[in-house]
C-alpha positions in Angstrom: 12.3 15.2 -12.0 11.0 13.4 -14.8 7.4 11.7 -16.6 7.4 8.2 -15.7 6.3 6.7 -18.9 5.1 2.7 -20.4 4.1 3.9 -24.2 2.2 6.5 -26.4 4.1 10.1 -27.1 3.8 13.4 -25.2 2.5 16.2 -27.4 5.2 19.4 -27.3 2.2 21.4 -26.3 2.4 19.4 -22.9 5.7 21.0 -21.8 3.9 23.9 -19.9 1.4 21.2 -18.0 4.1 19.1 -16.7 6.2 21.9 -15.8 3.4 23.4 -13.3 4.2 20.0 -11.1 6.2 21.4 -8.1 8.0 19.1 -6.1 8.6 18.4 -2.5 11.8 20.0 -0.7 12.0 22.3 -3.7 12.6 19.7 -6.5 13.3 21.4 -9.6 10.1 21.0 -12.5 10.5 17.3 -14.5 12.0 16.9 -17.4 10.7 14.4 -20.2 12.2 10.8 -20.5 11.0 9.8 -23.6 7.3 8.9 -24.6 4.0 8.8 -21.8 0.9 6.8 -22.4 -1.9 9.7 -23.9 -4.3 7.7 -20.7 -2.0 9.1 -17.8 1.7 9.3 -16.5 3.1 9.4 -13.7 5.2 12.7 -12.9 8.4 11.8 -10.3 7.9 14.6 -7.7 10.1 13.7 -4.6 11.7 10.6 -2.6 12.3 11.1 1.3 14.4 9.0 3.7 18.3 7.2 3.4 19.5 4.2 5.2 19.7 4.7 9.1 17.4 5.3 12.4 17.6 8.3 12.7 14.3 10.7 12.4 13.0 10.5 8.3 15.4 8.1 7.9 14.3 4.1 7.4 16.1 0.7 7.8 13.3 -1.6 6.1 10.1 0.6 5.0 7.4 -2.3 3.9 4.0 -0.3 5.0 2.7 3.0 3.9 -1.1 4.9 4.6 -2.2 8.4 3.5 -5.2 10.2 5.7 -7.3 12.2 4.2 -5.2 15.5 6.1 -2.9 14.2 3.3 -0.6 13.1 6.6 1.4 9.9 5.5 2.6 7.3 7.5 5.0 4.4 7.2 6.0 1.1 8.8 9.7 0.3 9.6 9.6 -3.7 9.9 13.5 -4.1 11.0 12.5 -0.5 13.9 9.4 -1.6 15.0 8.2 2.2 14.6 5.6 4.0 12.8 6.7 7.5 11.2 4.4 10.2 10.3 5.0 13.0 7.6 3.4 15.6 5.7 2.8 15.0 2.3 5.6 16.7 1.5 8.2 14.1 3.5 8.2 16.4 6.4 9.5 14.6 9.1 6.0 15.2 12.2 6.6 12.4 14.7 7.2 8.9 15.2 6.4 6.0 18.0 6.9 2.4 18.7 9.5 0.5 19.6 10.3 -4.0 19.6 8.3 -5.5 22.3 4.8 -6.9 23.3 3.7 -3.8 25.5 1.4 -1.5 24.4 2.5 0.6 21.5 5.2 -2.1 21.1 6.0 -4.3 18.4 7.2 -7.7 17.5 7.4 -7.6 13.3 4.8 -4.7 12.0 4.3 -4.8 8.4 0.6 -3.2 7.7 -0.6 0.4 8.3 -4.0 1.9 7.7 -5.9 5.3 8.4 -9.8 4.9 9.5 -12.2 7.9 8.0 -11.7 9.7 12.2 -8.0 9.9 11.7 -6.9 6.8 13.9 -4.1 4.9 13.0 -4.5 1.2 12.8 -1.5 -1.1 12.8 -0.9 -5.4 12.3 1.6 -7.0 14.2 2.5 -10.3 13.5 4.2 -12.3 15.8 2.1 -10.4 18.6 -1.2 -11.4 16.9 -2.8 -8.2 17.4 -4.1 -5.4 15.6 -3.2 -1.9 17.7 -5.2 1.4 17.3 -3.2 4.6 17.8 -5.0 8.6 17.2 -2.8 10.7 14.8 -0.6 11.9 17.3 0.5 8.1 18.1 -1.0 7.8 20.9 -2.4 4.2 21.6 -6.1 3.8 22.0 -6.7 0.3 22.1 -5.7 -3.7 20.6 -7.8 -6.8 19.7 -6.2 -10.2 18.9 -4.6 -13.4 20.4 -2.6 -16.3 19.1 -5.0 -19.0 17.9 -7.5 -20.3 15.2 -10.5 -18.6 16.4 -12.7 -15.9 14.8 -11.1 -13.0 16.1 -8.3 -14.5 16.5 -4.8 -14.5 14.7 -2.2 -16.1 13.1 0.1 -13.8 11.8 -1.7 -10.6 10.9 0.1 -9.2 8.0 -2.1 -6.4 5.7 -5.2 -4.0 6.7 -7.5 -2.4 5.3 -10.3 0.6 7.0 -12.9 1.3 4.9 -15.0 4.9 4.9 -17.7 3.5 7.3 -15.0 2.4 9.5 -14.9 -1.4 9.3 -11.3 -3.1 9.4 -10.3 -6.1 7.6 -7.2 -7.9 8.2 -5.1 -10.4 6.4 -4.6 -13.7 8.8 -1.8 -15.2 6.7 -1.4 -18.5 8.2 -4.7 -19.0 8.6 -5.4 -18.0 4.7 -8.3 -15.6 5.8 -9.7 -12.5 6.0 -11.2 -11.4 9.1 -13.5 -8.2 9.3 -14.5 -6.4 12.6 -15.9 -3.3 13.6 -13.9 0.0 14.1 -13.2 -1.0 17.9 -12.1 -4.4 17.3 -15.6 -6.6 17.8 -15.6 -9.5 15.4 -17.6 -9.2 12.4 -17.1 -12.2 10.2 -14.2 -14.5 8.6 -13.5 -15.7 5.0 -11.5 -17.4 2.8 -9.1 -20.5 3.9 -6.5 -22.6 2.4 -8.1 -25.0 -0.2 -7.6 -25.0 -4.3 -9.9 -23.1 -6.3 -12.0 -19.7 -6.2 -12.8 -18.3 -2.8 -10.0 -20.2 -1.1 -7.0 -17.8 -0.4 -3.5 -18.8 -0.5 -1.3 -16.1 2.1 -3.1 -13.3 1.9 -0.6 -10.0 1.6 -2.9 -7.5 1.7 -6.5 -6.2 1.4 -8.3 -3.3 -0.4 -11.7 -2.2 0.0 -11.4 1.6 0.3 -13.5 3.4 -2.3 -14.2 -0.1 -4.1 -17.7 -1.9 -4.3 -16.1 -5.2 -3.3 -13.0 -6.6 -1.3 -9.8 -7.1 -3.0 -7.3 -9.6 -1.6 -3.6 -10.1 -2.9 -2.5 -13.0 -2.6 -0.1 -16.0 -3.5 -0.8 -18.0 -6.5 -1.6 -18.2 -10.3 -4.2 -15.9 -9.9 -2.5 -12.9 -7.5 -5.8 -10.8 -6.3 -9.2 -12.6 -5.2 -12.2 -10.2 -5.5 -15.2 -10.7 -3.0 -18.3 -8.8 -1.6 -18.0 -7.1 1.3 -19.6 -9.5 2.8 -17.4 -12.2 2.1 -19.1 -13.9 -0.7 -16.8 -14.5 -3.6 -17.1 -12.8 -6.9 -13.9 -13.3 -9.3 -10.2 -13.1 -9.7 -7.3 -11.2 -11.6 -4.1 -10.8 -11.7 -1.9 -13.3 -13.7 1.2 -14.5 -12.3 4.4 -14.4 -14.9 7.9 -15.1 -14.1 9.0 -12.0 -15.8 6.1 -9.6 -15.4 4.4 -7.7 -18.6 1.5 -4.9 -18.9 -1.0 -6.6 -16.2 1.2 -9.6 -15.5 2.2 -9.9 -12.2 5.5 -11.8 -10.6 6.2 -10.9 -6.8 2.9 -8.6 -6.1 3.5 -7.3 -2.3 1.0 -4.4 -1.8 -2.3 -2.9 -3.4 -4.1 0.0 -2.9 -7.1 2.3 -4.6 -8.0 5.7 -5.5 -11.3 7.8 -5.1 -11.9 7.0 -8.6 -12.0 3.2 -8.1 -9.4 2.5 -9.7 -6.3 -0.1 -8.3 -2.7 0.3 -7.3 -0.5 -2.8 -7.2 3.3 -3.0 -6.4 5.1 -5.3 -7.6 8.6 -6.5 -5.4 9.2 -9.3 -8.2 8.6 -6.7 -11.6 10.2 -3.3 -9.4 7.2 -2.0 -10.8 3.5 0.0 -10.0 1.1 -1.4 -11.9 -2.3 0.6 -12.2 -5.9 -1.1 -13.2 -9.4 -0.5 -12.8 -11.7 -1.9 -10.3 -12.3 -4.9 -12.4 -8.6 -5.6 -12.8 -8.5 -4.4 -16.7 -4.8 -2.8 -16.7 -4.1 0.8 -17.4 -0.6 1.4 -17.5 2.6 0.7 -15.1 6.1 2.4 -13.8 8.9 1.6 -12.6 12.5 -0.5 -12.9 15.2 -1.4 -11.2 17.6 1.0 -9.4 17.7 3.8 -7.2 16.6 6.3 -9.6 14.0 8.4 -9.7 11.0 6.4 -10.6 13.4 3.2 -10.2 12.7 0.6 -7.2 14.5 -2.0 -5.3 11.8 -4.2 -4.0 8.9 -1.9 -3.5 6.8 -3.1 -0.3 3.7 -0.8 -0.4 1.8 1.3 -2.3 -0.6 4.3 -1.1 -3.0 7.0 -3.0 -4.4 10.3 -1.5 -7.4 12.1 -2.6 -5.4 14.0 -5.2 -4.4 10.7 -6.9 -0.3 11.9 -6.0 1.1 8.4 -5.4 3.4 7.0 -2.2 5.7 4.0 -2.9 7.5 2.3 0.2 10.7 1.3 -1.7 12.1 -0.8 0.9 15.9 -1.7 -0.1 16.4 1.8 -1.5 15.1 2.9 2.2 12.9 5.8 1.0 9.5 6.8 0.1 9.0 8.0 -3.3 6.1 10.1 -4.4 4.1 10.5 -8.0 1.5 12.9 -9.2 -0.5 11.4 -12.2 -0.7 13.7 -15.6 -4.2 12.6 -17.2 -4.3 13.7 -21.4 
C-alpha cells in the first residue's frame, strides 16, 4: 500500500499515522511514495474484482454507491447486474440480468442509495429508473420512452438526496428531471441551448450533502451548479486536453462527502480530482496503469461517511478503495 500524493512533503513524524491504515483482505500497512500535499492524501488501502463473471469479479464496472451501512454497490454495464459488497470488497449478493422485465436490464450505468437503504438504478435503453431494497429485491419503476416530464430519453446518472428526492440525468434530452422517492414527477430543467443553465449531455448529478445541485456535463465548462430547485446558480470545471490541478479533460462521474466537499473522476486525466463545494480545487490522484492508485478509465467515483474513497476503474475491472490522511 502506498500515500497517493500531488505535492507538499510528509513529515518523518507521520510514519506511525499512516501506518495505523489497515487494509482490506489483510493488505499490508502503506508505504511512502514520495511527497503528500500537508491538506490531505489519499492512503491506497485495497482494490477488489479481476476480469470475468464470475461472483466479485467485473467485465465493465462504470457505476458505484456507498449506503450509509457502509454496503457498496456497483454497476456492470457489459452484465447487466448490480453487485453488492461490504466495505471491505466482500462479495454479499448480486441480481439483474439483460432484458426489459422487472429487475432486468438493457445498458445500466447509474447506481444510487436513498437515506431507507433502497437501491435505485438508471437504465438506458429501457427508459426507466428501477427501485430495488438492499437485498435486491425490486420494489418498483417509473419511466417511458418519450419527451415528456417524467419521461426519458436515455437515463444515464442519479442522484438520492437525504430527504429522499431522486434526480436523474436525461441525456438526450439535456435535462435533469427530479421526482419524489416513489417515482412521482417533481420538476424538469436544463435543455440543449448555448450558455448558463442549458446542459450539454448530462453524465451525472450530485446533490447529496451539498446546498445546490451539481451536474457534470459535456462542454467547456464540465459541472453546471443549480438550486435545488432548478434555478441556475454558476459553473466550474474547465475543460483541458491534457488535464492539470482543477482542469478537467474526459470527466465521467462526481460525487460528495459529508463535509461538502466534491469528488470528480476523470476517464480522459486517469485521475480523482477533489474540490470544495464551490468547485475551488484541493488536490488530485491518480495515473495511468493498473497500479495501485493507477486507473485505466475510471467510470465512477463514491464517498462514505468516513471519507474512505470507491473508484470504479472500469478497464482494470476492479474497484479501488482510498482513506484520506488530513495534516
Amino acid at each position: 500500500m502506498r500515500v497517493l500524493q500531488h505535492r507538499g512533503i510528509i513529515a518523518p513524524g507521520l510514519l506511525a499515522l499512516v501506518a495505523l491504515v489497515a487494509g482490506c483482505h489483510g493488505t499490508n500497512a502503506p508505504l511512502l511514495d514520495g511527497g503528500v500535499p500537508l491538506r490531505s492524501a489519499y492512503v491506497f488501502v485495497c482494490a477488489w474484482g479481476q476480469e470475468g463473471a464470475q461472483n466479485g469479479n467485473f467485465m465493465s464496472v462504470q457505476g458505484i454507491a456507498v449506503a450509509a451501512d457502509g454496503s457498496v454497490y456497483t454497476v456492470d454495464t457489459e452484465l447487466n447486474r448490480i453487485q453488492k459488497f461490504d466495505s471491505n470488497g466482500n462479495f454479499i449478493r448480486k441480481w439483474g440480468s439483460t432484458g426489459d422485465g422487472d429487475g432486468q436490464f438493457g445498458y445500466t450505468q447509474g447506481v444510487a442509495v436513498g437515506p431507507a437503504g433502497n437501491v435505485y438504478v438508471t437504465d438506458g435503453p429501457n427508459d426507466r429508473v428501477q427501485k430495488f431494497d438492499s437485498n435486491g429485491n425490486f420494489l418498483m419503476k417509473w419511466g417511458t420512452p418519450g419527451d415528456n416530464p417524467g419521461q426519458f430519453t436515455w437515463p444515464h446518472g442519479i442522484e438520492v438526496t437525504d430527504r429522499g428526492n431522486v434526480y436523474v440525468t436525461d441525456t438526450y434530452k439535456h435535462a435533469v428531471q427530479e421526482f419524489d422517492t416513489n417515482g412521482n414527477f417533481v420538476r424538469m430543467f436544463g435543455g440543449i441551448a448555448p450558455g448558463p443553465g442549458q446542459l450539454n449531455v448530462p453524465l451525472d448529478i450530485v446533490a447529496k450533502s451539498l446546498d445546490d445541485v451539481q451536474i457534470l456535463q459535456l462542454g467547456e465548462k464540465h459541472v453546471q451548479v443549480f438550486t435545488k430547485a432548478g434555478i441556475y446558480k454558476t459553473e466550474w470545471g474547465e475543460h483541458d486536453f491534457v488535464g492539470g490541478d482543477g482542469l478537467l479533460v474526459s470527466p465521467e462521474g462526481i460525487c460528495s462527502d459529508t463535509e461538502q466537499n466534491v469528488y470528480v473522476v476523470d476517464e480522459g486525466a486517469q485521475c480523482v480530482q477533489k474540490f470544495d463545494q464551490d468547485g475551488n480545487f484541493i488536490t488530485r490522484w491518480g495515473d495511468d496503469g493498473s497500479g495501485e492508485g493507477e486507473f485505466d478509465r475510471p467510470a465512477d467515483v463514491a464517498v462514505d461517511t468516513n471519507g474512505n474513497v470507491y473508484v470504479a476503474d472500469t478497464a482494470n475491472h476492479r474497484v479501488q478503495k482510498f482513506h484520506p490522511l488530513v495534516f
